[in-house]
C-alpha positions as CSV (number, residue, x, y, z in Angstrom):
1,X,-148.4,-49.7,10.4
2,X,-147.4,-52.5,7.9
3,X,-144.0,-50.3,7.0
4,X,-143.6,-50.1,10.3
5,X,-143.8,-53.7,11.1
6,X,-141.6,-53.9,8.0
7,X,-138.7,-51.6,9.6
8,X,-138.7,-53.6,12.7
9,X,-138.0,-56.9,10.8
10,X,-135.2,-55.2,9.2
11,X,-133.9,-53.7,12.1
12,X,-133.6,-57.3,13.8
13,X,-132.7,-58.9,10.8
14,X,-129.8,-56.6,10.3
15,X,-128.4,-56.9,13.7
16,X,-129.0,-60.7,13.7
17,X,-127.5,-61.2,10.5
18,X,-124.1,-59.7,11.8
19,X,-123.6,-62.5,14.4
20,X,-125.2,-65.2,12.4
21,X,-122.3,-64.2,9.6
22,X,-119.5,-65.2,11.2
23,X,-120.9,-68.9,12.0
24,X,-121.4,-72.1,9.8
25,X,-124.4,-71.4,7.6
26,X,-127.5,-72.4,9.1
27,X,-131.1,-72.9,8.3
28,X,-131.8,-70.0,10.8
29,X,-129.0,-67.9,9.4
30,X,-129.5,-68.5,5.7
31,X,-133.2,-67.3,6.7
32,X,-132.1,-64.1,8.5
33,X,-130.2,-62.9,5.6
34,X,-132.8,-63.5,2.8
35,X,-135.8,-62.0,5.2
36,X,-133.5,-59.1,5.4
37,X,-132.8,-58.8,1.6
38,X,-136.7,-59.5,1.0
39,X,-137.5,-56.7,3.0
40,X,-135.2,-54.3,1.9
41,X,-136.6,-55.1,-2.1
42,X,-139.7,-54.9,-0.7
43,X,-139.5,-51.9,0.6
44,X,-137.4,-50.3,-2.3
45,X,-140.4,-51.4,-4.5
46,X,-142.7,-49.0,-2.0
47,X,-141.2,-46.2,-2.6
48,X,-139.0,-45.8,0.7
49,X,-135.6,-44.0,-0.6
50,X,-132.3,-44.7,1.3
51,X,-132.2,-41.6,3.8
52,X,-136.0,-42.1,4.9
53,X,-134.8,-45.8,5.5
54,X,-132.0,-44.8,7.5
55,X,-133.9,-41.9,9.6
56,X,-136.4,-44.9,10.6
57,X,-134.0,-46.8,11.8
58,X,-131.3,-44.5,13.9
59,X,-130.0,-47.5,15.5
60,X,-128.7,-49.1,12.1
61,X,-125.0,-49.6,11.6
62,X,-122.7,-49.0,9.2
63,X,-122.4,-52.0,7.9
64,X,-126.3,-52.4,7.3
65,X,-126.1,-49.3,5.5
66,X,-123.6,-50.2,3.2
67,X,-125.7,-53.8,2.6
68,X,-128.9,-51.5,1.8
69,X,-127.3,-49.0,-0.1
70,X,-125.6,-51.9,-2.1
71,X,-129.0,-53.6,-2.5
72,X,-131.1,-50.4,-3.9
73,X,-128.0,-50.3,-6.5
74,X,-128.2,-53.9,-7.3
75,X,-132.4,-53.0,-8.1
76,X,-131.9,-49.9,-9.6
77,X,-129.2,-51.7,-12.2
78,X,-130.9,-55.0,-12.8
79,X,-134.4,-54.7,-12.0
80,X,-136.4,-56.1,-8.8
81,X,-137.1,-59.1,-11.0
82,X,-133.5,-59.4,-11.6
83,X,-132.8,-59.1,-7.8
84,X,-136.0,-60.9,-6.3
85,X,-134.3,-64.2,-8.5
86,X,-130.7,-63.6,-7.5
87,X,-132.2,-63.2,-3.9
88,X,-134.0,-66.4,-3.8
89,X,-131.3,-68.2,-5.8
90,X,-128.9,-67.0,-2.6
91,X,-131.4,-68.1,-0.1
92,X,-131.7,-71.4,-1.9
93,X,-127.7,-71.8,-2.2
94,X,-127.4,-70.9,1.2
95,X,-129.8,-73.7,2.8
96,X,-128.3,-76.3,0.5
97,X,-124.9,-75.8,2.3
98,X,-127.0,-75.7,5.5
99,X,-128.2,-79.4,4.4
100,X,-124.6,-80.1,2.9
101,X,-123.5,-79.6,6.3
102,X,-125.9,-80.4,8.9
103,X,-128.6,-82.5,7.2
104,X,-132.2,-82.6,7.8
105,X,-133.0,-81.2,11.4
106,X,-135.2,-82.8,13.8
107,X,-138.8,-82.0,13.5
108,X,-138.2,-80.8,17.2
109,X,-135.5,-78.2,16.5
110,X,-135.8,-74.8,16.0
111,X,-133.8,-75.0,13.0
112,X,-136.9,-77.0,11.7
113,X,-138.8,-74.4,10.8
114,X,-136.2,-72.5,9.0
115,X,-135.2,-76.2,7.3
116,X,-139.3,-75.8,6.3
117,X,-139.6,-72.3,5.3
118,X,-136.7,-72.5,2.8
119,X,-138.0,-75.3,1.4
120,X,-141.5,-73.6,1.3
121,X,-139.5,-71.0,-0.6
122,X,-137.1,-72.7,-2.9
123,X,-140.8,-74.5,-4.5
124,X,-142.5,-70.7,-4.5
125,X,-139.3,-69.7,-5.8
126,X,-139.2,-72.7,-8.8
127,X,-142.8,-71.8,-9.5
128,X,-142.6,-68.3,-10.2
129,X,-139.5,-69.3,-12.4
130,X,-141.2,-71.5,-14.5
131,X,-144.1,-68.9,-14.7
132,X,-141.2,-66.1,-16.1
133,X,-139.7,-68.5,-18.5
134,X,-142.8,-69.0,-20.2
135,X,-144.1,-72.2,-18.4
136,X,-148.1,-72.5,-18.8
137,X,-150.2,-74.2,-16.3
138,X,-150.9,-77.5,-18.4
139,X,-146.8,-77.5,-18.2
140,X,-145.8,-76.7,-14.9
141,X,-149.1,-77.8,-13.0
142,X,-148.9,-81.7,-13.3
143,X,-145.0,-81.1,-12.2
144,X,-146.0,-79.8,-8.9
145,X,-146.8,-82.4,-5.9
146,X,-150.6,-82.3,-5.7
147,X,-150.8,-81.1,-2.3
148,X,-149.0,-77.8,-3.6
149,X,-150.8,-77.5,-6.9
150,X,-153.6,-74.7,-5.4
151,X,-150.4,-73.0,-4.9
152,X,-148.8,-72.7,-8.4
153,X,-152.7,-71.9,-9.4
154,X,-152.5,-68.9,-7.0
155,X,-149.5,-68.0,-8.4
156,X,-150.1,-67.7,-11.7
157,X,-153.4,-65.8,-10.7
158,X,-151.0,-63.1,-8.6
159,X,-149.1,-63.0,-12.0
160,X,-151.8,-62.7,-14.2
161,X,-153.2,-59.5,-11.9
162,X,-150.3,-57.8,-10.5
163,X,-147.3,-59.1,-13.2
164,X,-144.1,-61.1,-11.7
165,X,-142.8,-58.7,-9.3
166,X,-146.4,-59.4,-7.3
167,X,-145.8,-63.2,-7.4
168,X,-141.9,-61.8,-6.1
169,X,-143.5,-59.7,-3.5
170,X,-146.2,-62.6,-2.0
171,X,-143.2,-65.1,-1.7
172,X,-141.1,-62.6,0.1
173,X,-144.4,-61.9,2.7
174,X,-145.1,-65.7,3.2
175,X,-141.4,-66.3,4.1
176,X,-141.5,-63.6,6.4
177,X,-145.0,-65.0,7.9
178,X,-143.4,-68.7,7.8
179,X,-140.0,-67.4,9.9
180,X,-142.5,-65.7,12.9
181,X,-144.4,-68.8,13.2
């Protein structure tokens, strides 16, 4: 059921992310994308080859093909570590040109939540970094706002139980849950 619920995300994700590509970048947009790419790592990291993927979702296009087929090459040559980072470094590129150009949205937007959910991410995103690169709790703990240190502690548990890609994987789920809010 979960893979399932997975597949669907991806399916709207890749057909969303096809109209959203030709705007300005957005909150919303910049989420779309980096849901899609989270999904697709996620998936890859279950075990789901290519033509399974593809045979789930008859409807996908071309294009999406090409974008998943290019993303299982990009894991299989760097890593998911390697592409979990490059995909949250996008995603965090991507909503600082969404702030560059539209600035903070109004808390009653709907680009709000997407304004909230990348930032949720971008500090998930710094936290596992610092974890990676060596950073121990006494470090990185006192850096982190005190209303999001039992975070970083529940990161470095996931870490400490199921290695980076687990602390990867849990980021990539609570953006997901954080964009169907």
């Amino acid at each position: 059921m979960r893979i399932k619920s997975a597949l669907t995300v991806l399916l709207f994700c890749l057909t969303t992310l096809q109209a959203e590509a030709k705007q300005k970048k957005t909150y919303q947009s910049c989420s779309v994308l980096a849901s899609e790419v989270f999904t697709g790592i996620q998936l890859y990291s279950k075990g789901i080859d290519l033509t399974t993927l593809y045979q789930t979702l008859p409807d996908i296009s071309e294009k999406a093909k090409l974008r998943l087929k290019s993303l299982y090459a990009n894991i299989e040559k760097s890593g998911l570590v390697e592409t979990y980072s490059q995909a949250n470094a996008q995603y965090s590129q991507c909503s600082k040109s969404a702030f560059d150009s539209f600035g903070k949205p109004p808390k009653t937007s709907i680009d709000y939540l997407f304004y909230m959910c990348a930032g949720e991410n971008k500090l998930r995103y710094e936290i596992i970094l610092a974890i990676y690169l060596g950073g121990t709790k006494e470090q990185i703990i006192p850096q982190v706002h005190a209303g999001r240190r039992d975070l970083a502690l529940y990161l470095y548990d996931i870490v400490e139980k199921n290695k980076i890609e687990g602390a990867f994987d849990f980021s990539a789920t609570e953006l997901k849950r954080c964009l169907n809010q």
